[in-house]
C-alpha positions in Angstrom: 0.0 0.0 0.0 2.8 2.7 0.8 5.1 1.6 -2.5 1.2 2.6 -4.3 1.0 5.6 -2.6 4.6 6.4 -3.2 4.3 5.8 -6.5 1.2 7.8 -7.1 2.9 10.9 -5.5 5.6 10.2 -8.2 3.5 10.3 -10.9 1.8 13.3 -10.0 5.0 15.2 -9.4 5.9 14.4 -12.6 2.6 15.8 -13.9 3.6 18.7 -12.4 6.8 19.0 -14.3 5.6 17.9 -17.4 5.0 21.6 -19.7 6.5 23.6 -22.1 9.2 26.0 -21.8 8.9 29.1 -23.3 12.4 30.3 -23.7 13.5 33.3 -25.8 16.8 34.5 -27.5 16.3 37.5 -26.4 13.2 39.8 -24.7 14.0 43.2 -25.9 14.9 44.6 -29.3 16.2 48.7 -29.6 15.3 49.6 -33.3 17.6 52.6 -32.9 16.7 55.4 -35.4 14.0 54.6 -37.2 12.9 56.9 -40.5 8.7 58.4 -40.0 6.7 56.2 -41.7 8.2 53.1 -42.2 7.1 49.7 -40.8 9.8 49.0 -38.0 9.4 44.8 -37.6 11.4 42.8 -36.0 11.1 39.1 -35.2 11.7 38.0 -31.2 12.3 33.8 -31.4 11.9 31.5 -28.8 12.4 28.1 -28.6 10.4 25.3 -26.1 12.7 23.9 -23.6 10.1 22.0 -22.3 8.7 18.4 -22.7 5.1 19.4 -23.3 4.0 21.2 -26.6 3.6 25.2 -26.3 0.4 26.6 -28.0 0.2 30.8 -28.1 -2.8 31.6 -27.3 -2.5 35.7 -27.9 -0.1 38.2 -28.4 -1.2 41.4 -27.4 0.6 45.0 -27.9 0.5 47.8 -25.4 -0.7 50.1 -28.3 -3.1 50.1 -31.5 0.7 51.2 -33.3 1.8 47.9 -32.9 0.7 44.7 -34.3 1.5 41.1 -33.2 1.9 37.9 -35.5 3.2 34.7 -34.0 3.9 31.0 -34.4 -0.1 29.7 -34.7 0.5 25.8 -34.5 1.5 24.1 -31.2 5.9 24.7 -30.6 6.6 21.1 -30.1 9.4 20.3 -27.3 13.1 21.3 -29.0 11.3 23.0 -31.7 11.5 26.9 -32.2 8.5 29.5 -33.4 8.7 33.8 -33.4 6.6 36.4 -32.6 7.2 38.9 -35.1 5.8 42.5 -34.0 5.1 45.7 -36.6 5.4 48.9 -35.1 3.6 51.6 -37.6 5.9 54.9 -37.3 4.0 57.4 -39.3 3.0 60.2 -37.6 4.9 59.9 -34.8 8.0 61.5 -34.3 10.1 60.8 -31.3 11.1 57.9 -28.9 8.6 55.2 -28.2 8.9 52.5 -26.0 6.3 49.7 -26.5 5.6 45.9 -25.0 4.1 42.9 -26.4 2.8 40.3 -23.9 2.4 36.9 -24.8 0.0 34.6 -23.8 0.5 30.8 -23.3 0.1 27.4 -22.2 3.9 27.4 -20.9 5.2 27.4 -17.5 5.4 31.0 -17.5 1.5 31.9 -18.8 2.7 35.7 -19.9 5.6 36.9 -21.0 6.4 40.2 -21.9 8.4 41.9 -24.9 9.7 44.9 -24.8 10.9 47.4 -28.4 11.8 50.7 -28.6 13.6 52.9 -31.0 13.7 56.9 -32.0 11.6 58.1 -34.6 13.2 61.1 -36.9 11.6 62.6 -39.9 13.2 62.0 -43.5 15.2 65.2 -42.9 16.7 64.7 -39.6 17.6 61.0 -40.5 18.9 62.2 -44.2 21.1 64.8 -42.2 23.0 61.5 -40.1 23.6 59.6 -43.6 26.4 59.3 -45.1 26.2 59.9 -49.1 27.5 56.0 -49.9 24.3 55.1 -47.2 22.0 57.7 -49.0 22.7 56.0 -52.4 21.8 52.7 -51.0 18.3 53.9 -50.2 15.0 52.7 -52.4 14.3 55.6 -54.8 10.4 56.2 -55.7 9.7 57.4 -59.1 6.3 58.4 -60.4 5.3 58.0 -63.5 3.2 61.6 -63.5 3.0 64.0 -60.8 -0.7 64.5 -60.7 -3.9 62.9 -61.7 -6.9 64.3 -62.8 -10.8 62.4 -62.6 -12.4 64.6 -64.2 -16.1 65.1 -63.5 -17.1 63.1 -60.3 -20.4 62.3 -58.7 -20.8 62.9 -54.8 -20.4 59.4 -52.9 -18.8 57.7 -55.9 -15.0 56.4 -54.6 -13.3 56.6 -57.9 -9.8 54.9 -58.4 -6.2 56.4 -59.3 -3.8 54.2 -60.9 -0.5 55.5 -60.7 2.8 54.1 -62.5 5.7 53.6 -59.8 9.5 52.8 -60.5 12.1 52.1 -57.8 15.1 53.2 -59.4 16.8 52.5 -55.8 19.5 49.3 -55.4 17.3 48.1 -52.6 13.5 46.6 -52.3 10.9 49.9 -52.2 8.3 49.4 -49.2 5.4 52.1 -49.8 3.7 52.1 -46.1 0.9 55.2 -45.6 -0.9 57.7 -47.4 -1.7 60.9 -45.8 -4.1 63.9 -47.3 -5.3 66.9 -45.3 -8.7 65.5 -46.5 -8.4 62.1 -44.9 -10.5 61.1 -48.5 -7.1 58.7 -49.6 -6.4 55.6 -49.0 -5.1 52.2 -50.8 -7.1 50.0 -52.5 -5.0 47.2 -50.9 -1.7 46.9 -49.5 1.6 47.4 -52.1 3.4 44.7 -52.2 7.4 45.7 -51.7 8.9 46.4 -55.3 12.4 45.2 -55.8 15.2 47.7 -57.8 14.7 48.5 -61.3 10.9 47.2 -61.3 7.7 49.1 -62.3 4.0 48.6 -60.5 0.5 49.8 -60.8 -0.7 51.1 -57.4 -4.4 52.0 -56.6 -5.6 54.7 -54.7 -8.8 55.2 -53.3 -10.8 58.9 -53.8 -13.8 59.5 -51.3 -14.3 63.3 -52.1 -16.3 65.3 -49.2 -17.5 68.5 -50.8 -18.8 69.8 -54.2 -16.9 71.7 -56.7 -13.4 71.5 -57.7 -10.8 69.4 -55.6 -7.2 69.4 -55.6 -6.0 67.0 -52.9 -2.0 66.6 -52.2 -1.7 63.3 -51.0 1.6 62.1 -49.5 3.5 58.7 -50.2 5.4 57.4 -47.2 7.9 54.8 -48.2 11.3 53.5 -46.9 13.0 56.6 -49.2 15.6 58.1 -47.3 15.1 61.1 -50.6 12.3 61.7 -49.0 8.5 61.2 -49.2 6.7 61.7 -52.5 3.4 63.8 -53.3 1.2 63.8 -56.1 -2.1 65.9 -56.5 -5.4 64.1 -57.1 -7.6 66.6 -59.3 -11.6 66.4 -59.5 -14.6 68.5 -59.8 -17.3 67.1 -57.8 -20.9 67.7 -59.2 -24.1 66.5 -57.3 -25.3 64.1 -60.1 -23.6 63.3 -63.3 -27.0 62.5 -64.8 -28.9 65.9 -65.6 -32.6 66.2 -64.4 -34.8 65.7 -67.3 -36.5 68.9 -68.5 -40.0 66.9 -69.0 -41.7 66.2 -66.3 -44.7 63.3 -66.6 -48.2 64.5 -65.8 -49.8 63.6 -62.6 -53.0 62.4 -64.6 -53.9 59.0 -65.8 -53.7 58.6 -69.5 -55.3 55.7 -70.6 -54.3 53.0 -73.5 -55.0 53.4 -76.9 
């Protein structure tokens, strides 16, 4: 009876013991000076020293700025997976300090990851590079400087396809576009366009007001020349489709 009980209390302590490790190269990353409007990213890896598989459950940033991926499948023992974490620097000038805290089954159920960095505007960062590091920058070309719709209708969201080059020796990353008339957006997400190659991008018009529109709309890339504008040109009219000059009478007329 005591070698059962014994051997029960055995079992369970090794119950006890029996979980994944969640154990991490490293927790913090300093992203140093980082250019406004660029996607800062950086991948934290871990690996499972335990004996049990490790499934993530959530990763969740300290900030909207911030966003989270991670390893979605269970981290089987001796097997590694990331957490890879986006921080969106347009906008925001200046240090940031930011965390990431991880959510798991692992002996440690939350973890937290720390990034920080120094946001400078193209300017202040162009003014700290050398001209060798300045010529290894992406380099946006566009194929016109403005674009003009025409004649639109109120509430239509008309598209602007616009011819980009990189002429850069590096991969371009387009990230934001900013107007004063917060009308401009992406249609979807530019995909990074490597050196010497030419893409179509699409950008979305939701004009506000009635009558002509010139909207300067500002192209945030990974540039170190600088950002790029272009001017999206319109004249907004209530209704494209004039109101017809005959008007039906309100009396029946009957068939003949």
């Amino acid at each position: 009876m005591r070698f059962v009980s014994t051997l029960a209390l055995c079992l369970l302590a090794l119950a006890a013991h029996a979980q994944g490790v969640l154990t991490f190269e490293n927790t913090d990353h300093d992203f140093g000076k980082v250019a406004e409007g660029t996607m800062a990213t950086y991948e934290f890896r871990f690996k499972n020293t335990g004996n049990q598989p490790i499934v993530i459950a959530n990763a969740q940033a300290s900030c909207g700025c911030t966003t989270p991926e991670w390893t979605k499948s269970p981290v089987l023992p001796g097997k590694s997976g990331i957490i890879k974490a986006v921080y969106n620097s347009a906008g925001r000038p200046g240090v940031f300090a930011k965390t990431v805290t991880v959510m798991s089954n692992a002996t440690e159920a939350s973890k937290v990851l720390s990034l920080k960095g120094t946001v400078l505007t193209k300017d202040e960062l162009r003014a700290t590079l050398t001209p060798a590091q300045l010529a290894a920058s992406p380099k946006l070309l566009l194929e016109r400087a403005s674009y003009d719709f025409g004649r639109l209708e109120a509430g239509t969201q008309p598209v602007a396809r616009i011819g980009v080059r990189n002429t850069g020796p590096k991969d371009l990353v387009l990230t934001t576009v900013s107007s004063n008339c917060y009308c401009v957006g992406y249609r979807s997400a530019p995909a990074p366009i490597k050196p010497g190659q030419s893409v179509v991008i699409e950008l979305v018009y939701a004009p506000r007001t009635l009558g002509p529109a010139a909207e300067v709309v500002t192209l945030a890339s990974n540039d170190m020349h600088g950002d790029t504008k272009l001017t999206l040109k319109a004249t907004v009219v209530k209704d494209l489709v004039p109101t017809s000059l005959v008007k039906e009478s309100s009396s029946s007329v009957p068939f003949k």
